[in-house]
Structures are given as structure tokens and as C-alpha cells.
N, C-alpha and C positions, 0 to 999 in steps of 0.2 A: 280843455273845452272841445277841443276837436277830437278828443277819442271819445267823448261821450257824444259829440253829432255822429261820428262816423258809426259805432254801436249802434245809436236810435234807429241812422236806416239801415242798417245791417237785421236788423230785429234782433239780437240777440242780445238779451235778458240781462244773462251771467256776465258779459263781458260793460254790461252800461252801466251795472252795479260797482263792479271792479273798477272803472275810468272815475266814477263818482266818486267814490272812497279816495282815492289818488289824487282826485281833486281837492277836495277835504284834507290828506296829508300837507296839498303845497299850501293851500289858504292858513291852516295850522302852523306850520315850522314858518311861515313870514309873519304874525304871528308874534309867536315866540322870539324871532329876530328881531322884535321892535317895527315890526311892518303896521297898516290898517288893521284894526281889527273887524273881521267879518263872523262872527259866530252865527249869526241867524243864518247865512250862506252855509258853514262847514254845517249846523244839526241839519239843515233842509239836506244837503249831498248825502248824511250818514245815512237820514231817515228813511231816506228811496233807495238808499241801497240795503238799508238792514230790511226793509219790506218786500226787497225783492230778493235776497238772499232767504229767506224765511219762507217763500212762498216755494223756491226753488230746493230747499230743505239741505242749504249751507251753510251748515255750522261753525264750520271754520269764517267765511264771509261775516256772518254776524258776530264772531269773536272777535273777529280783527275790522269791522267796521267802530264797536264800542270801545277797541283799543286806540282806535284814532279820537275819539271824539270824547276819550280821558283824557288824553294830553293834550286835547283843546281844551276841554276846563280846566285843566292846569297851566297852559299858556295864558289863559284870558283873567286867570283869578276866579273861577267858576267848580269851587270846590265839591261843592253839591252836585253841581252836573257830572265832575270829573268822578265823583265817590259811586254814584249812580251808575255812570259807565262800567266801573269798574266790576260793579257786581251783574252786571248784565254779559259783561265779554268772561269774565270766570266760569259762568255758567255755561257759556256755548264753546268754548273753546276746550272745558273737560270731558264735553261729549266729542267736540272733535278730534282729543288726543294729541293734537299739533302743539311741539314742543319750543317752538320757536317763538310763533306768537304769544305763548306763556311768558315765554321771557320779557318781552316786552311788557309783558301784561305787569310782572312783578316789580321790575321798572317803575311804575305808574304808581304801585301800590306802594315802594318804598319812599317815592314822592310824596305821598298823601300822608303816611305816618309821619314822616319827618317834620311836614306843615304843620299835622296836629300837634306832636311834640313842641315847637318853634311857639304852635298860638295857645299851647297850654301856658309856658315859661311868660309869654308876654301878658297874660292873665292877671298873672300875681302883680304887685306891686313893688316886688325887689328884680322883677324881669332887665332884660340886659335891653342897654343903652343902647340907639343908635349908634353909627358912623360921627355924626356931630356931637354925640354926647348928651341927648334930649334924650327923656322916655319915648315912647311911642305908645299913646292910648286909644287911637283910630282902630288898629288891627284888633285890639281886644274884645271890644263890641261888635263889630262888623264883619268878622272872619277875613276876608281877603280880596276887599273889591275894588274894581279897575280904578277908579276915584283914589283910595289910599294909595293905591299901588303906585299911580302915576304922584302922588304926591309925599309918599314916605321916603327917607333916604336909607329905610332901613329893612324896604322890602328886599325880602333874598333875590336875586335875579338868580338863581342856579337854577328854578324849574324851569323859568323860560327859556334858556339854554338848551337843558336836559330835553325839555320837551322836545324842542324841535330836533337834537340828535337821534330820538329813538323812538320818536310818532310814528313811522312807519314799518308795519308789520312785515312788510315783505323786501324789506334792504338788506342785503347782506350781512350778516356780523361781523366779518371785516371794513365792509365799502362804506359803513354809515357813520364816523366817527370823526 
């Protein structure tokens, strides 16, 4: 929060965008570690920074603000948001050519198949057993929301992990693990 004050009176644009996004990564990976969930907070951070990356004509910024705010809807059980993200940061990050945020980006999108795979099998009626040995028929109709989530024994926790290891586009690919 204080590099986005210190950016706002600095006036400058590109770096208040960047401290936001940043900000949205830490609200995200806590989050993911079982912290508060704030999402109305991380899409407000993403939004003012993908509008001002956009206006500023940064493609990379807008690839890697919708790569954060995939693995927020992957953290929070926000499938549709995270799917949406995904096709928004693919688009800007192929014009930007940046190889790294792709990664992350692929990341996100091997999360999303595995979900769908995971809530295809839970669909059927021979689908696999929880942890205790109950079906689970919440997840089937409802795709994946914070309510199941918090009350399934047999929600995966590996995305909310994942998430928060690799939400952030700009951490080292060693230092993030």
C-alpha cells in the first residue's frame, strides 16, 4: 500500500499500475494460504491497473495483470473468472512476446483443465469417493464455490497451493518455490 501512495504522488502512471498488480499478488497467495478472502479488493487492484496499462499501451502489464487475477479465481473457486482471465492474458501477452509470463500463464491453464477433468469424473455417477468415503454431489452441479469448497472434504487444495506459488509473474523461476 505504500508503494501505491508513494507512485500516486510521484504521478507516475506505469509504476502505480505495477505496485497495484503487486498488491493483488500478495491479497491472492494469502488467499490461497487460507488467509481472508478479499476478491472484490484483488479485481478492483487488477482493474486500475489493466486500464492503465492499456492506456499506456502495455501489453506485457495487461498479460501479467490477467495472469494474477487467474490464480485469483483459482484461489477463491472463481472458475469463470479465472477461465476469463486466462483468455484475456493469452491475448496480450502474445503480442507482448514475454516468455516468462507465458509460463505462468500455462501454469494457470493446466490448473483449469485438470479442474475440468476432476469436475467432468465427479459428474458421472461412478465418480471417485471422497477422503471419508461419501460421494460428493455439491461439486457436480455447482462447479467450484467457496461454500463447497469450505465444506467438501474432497475439494483438491493443490490449486490453492499452486496458486499462490506461481501468481506472481514477475518472481524469479528459481526464488518462487
Amino acid at each position: 500500500q505504500a508503494a501505491i501512495a508513494l507512485a500516486g504522488a510521484a504521478g507516475d502512471r506505469a509504476e502505480l499500475a505495477h505496485a497495484r498488480r503487486q498488491l493483488a499478488v500478495t491479497l491472492t497467495r494469502d488467499v490461497a494460504y487460507g488467509g481472508i478472502e478479499q476478491l472484490d479488493a484483488i479485481a478492483e487492484l487488477l482493474g486500475a491497473s489493466i486500464a492503465i496499462f492499456e492506456e499506456l499501451g502495455d501489453k506485457w502489464g495487461v498479460g501479467a495483470a490477467h495472469v494474477v487475477l487467474a490464480y485469483a479465481g483459482l484461489a477463491t473457486g472463481d472458475v469463470a473468472m479465472a477461465t476469463r482471465a486466462v483468455a484475456h492474458a493469452r491475448l496480450a501477452l502474445a503480442a507482448a512476446g514475454e516468455r516468462f509470463a507465458l509460463a505462468r500463464l500455462a501454469g494457470a491453464e493446466a490448473m483449469l483443465a485438470e479442474l475440468a477433468r476432476l469436475r467432468s469424473r465427479r459428474a458421472t455417477s461412478t465418480g471417485p469417493r471422497s477422503s471419508t468415503g461419501r460421494r460428493s454431489s455439491c461439486t457436480a452441479s455447482t462447479g467450484w464455490p467457496m461454500a463447497c469448497r469450505r465444506r467438501c472434504s474432497d475439494w483438491p487444495r493443490w490449486p490453492r497451493r499452486a496458486a499462490a506459488r506461481i501468481a506472481d509473474p514477475l518472481s524469479s523461476p528459481g526464488g518462487n518455490r
